[in-house]
C-alpha positions as CSV (number, residue, x, y, z in Angstrom):
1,X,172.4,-36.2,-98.7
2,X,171.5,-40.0,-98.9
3,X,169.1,-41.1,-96.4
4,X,169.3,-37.8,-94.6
5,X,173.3,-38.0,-93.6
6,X,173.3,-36.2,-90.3
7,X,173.7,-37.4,-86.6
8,X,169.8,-37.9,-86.9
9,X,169.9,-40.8,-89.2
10,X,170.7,-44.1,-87.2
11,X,170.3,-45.7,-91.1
12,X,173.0,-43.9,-92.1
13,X,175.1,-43.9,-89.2
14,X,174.3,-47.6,-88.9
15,X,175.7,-48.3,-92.8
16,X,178.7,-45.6,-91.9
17,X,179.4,-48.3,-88.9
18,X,179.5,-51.3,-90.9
19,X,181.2,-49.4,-93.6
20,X,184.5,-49.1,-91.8
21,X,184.2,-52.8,-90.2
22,X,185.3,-53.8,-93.7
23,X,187.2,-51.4,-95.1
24,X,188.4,-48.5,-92.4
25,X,189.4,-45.3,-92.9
26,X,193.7,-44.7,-93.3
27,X,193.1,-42.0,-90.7
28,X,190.8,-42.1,-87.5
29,X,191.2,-38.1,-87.8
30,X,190.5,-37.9,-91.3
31,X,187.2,-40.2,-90.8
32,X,186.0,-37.7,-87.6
33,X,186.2,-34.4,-89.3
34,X,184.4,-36.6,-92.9
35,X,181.7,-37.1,-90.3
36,X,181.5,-33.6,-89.0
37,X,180.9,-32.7,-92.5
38,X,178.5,-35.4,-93.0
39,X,176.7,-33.3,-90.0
40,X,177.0,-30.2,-91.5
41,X,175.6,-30.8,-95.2
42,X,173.0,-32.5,-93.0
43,X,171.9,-29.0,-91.9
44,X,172.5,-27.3,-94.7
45,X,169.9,-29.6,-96.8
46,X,167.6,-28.2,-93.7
47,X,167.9,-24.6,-94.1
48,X,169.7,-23.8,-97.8
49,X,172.5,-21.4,-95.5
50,X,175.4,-21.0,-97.4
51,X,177.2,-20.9,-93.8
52,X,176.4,-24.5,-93.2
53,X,178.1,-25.3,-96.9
54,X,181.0,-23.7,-96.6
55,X,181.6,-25.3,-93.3
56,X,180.8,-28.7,-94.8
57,X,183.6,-27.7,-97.3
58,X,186.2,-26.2,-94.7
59,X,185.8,-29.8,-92.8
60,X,185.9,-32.2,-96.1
61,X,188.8,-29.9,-96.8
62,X,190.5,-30.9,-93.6
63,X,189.5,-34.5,-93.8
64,X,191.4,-34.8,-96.8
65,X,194.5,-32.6,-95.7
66,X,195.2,-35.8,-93.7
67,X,193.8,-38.5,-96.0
68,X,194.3,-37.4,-99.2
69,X,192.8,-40.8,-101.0
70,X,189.6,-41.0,-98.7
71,X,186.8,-41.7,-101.5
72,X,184.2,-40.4,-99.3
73,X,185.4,-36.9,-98.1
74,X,185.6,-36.5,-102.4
75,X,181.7,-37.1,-102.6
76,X,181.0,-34.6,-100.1
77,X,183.0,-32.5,-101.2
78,X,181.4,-32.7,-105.0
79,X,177.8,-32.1,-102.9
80,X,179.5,-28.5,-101.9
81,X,180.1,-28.1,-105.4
82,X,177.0,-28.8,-107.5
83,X,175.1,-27.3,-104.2
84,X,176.7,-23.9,-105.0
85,X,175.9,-24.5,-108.5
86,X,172.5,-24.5,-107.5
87,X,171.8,-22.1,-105.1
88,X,172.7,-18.1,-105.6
89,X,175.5,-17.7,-102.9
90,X,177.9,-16.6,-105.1
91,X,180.2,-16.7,-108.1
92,X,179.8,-20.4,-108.2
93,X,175.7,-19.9,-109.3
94,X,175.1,-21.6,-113.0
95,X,178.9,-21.2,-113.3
96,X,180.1,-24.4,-115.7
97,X,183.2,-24.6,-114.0
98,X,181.9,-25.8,-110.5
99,X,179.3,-28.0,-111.5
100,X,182.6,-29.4,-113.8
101,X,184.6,-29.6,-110.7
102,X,181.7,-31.4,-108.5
103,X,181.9,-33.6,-111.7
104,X,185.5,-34.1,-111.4
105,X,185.5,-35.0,-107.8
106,X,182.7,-37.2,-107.6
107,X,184.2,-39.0,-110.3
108,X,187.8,-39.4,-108.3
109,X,185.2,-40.8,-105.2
110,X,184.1,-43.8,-107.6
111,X,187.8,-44.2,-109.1
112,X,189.1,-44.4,-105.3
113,X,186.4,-46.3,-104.1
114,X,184.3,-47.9,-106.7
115,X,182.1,-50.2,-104.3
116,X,181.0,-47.0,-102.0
117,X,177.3,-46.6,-102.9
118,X,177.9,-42.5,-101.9
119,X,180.7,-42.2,-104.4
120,X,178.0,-43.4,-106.9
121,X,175.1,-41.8,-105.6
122,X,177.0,-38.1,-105.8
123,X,178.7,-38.9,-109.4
124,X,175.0,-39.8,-110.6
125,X,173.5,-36.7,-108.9
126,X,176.3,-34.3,-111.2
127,X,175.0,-36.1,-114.2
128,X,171.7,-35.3,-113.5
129,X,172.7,-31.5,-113.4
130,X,174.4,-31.8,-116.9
131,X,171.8,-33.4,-118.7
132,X,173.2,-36.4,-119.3
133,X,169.9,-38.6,-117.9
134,X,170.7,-41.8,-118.7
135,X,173.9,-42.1,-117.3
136,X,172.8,-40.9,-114.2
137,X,170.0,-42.9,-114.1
138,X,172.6,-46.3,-114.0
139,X,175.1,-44.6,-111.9
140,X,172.4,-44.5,-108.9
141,X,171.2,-47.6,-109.6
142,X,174.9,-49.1,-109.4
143,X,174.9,-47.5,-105.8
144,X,171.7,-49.5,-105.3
145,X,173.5,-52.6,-106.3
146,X,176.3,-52.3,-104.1
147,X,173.7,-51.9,-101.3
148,X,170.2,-52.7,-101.9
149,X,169.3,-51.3,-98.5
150,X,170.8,-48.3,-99.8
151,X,167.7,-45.2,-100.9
152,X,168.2,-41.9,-101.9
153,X,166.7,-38.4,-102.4
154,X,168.9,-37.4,-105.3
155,X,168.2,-40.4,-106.9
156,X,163.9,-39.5,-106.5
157,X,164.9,-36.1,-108.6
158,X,167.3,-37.6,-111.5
159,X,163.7,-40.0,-112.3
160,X,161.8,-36.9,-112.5
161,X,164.3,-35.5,-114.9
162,X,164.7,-38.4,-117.0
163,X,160.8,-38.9,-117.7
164,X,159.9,-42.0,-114.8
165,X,157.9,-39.8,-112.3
166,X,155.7,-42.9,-111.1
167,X,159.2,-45.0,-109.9
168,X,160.6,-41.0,-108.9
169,X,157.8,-41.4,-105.9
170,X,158.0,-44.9,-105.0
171,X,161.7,-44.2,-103.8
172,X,160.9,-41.3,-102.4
173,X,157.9,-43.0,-100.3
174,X,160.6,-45.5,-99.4
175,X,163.2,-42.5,-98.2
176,X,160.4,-41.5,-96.2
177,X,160.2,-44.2,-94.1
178,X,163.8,-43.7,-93.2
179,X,163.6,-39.5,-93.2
180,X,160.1,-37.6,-92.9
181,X,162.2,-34.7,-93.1
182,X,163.0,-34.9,-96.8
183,X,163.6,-32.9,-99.6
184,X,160.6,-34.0,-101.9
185,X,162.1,-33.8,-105.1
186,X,161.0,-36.9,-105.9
187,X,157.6,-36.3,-105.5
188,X,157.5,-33.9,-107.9
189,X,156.3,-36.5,-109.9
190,X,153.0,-35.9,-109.0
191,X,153.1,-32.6,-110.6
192,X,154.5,-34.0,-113.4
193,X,151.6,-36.6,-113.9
194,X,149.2,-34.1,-113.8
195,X,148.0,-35.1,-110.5
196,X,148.3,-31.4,-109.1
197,X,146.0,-31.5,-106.0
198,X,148.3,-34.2,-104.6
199,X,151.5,-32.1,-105.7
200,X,150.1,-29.2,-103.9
201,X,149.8,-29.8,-100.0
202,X,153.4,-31.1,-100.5
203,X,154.9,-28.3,-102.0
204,X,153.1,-26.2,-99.5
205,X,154.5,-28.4,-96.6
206,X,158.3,-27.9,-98.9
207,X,158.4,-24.2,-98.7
208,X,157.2,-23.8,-95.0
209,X,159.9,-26.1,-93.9
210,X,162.5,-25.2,-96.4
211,X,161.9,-21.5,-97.8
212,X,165.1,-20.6,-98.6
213,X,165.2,-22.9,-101.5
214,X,163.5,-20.7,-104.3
215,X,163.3,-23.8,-106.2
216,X,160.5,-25.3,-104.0
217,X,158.5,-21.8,-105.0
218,X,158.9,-22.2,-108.5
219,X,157.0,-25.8,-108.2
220,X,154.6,-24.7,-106.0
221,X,154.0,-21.4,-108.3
222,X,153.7,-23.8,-111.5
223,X,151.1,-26.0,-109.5
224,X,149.1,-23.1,-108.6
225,X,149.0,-21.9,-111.9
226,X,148.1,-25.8,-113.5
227,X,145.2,-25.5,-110.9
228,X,144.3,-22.4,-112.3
229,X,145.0,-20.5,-109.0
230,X,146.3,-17.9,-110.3
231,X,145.9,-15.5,-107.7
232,X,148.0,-17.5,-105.4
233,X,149.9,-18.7,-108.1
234,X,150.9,-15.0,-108.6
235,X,151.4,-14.4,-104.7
236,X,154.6,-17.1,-105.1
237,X,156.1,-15.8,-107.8
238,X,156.2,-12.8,-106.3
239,X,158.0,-14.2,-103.8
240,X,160.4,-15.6,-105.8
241,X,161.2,-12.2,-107.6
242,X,161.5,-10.8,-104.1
243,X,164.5,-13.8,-103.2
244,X,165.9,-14.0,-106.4
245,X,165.3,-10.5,-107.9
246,X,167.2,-11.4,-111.5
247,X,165.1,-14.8,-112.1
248,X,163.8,-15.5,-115.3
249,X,162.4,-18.5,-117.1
250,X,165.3,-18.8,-120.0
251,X,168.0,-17.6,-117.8
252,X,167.8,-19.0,-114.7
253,X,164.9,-21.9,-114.8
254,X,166.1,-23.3,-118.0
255,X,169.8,-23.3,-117.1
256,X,168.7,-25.5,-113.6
257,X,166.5,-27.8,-115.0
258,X,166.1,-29.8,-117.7
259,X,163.9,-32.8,-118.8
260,X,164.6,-35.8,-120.9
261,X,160.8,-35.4,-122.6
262,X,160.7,-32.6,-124.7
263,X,157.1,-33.1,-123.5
264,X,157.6,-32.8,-120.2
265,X,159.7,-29.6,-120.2
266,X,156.6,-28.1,-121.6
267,X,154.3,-29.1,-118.7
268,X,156.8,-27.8,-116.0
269,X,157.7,-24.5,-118.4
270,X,153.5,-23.8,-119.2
271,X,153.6,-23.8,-115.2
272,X,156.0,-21.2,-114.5
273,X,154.3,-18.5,-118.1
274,X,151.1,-19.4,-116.2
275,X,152.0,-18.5,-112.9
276,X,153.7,-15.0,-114.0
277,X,157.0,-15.7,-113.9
278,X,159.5,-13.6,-116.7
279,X,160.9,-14.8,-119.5
């Protein structure tokens, strides 16, 4: 999540403090087990286990059992959503109808709180994942308006996807002050400007820490390839066959990701023919 939401992140426990100085929670009980849950999609942006999303859901789920019109429990909750969309748990993989109900939920967390940065930063993280660039582009950048204090992972990844790689790494740099244990979409920009050497030790340093998230092997496959290691660049996506065994290019890459630049898409799509990876 946003600035790493876990028990780990004093930024974003500090922000959670002042939050509820202004406008508190209906229910103290509601508010603990939204925090728990804050916790656990903490760790599951650490390891990718489905066990640490499905307990984010079960404790969102019981936060709003008691406070049914709590705007942040509905952003988390949205995260569960379009984070099984992503990843190959289960039925909920590239299905439409959960990345439409993340949609739908993160939506009802800006209607029931529209000055909650989170609420924003979720809703604008769903649009990224149906294509629609530009409106998630302004829907992180309202988040940033209601706090300007306020950075965001998510929010390093929709500039990739919409075509601004170069302002895709400055906020990552600037999330990396708060969190040096990130998620480095963001600076997949440097991929994306061509400058692979500096894409590379990253990606390396993504799938050590984080190598149950096949995406971070695709990248690092495509950058191997760009470099023209293609030994290595082999070596990955083999890996990747070996944790995803149905992958392909048009049916699973394309369905993920898409780019605002038609040129673009080419350079990230060359990467992955290059480094071996099936059609």
């Amino acid at each position: 999540m946003c600035a790493r939401l876990s028990r780990s992140s004093p930024h974003m426990r500090k922000a959670e403090t002042e939050r509820t100085r202004t406008k508190p929670p209906n229910s103290w009980q509601a508010y603990d087990y939204y925090l728990q849950a804050v916790d656990a999609l903490g760790s599951f942006d650490k390891s990718i286990n489905v066990k640490e999303l499905y307990e984010t859901r079960r404790l969102v789920q019981q936060s709003l059992a008691i406070d049914s019109n709590y705007a942040g429990s509905y952003a988390l909750l949205a995260r569960t959503y379009d984070a099984a969309w992503v990843h190959s748990f289960d039925g909920d993989f590239l299905n439409p109808a959960a990345l439409d109900q993340a949609h739908q939920l993160a939506r009802k967390a800006v209607q029931l709180d529209p000055n909650l940065p989170l609420a924003h930063a979720s809703l604008g993280f769903v649009l990224m994942f149906k294509r629609e660039h530009d409106a998630s582009i302004s829907t992180f950048e309202r988040a940033i308006a209601l706090n300007p204090n306020y950075v965001c992972w998510q929010f390093g990844g929709a500039l990739v996807f919409a075509g601004n790689s170069r302002r895709a790494i400055k906020v990552l740099e600037a999330y990396m002050r708060l969190d040096p244990f990130h998620p480095p979409v963001g600076l997949l920009g440097f991929y994306m400007l061509k400058q692979y050497s500096e894409a590379l030790p990253i990606l390396r340093d993504f799938v050590y820490q984080l190598p149950n998230f096949v995406g971070g092997h695709t990248w690092l496959a495509a950058t191997h390839a760009q470099l023209g290691r293609f030994e290595e660049a082999r070596a990955v996506a083999a890996e990747v066959l070996r944790r995803h065994p149905n992958y392909t290019i048009s049916g699973t890459a394309r369905r993920l990701i898409a780019f605002k630049d038609p040129k673009d898409d080419k350079l990230f799509f060359d990467g992955l023919h290059k480094a071996g990876l099936p059609e």
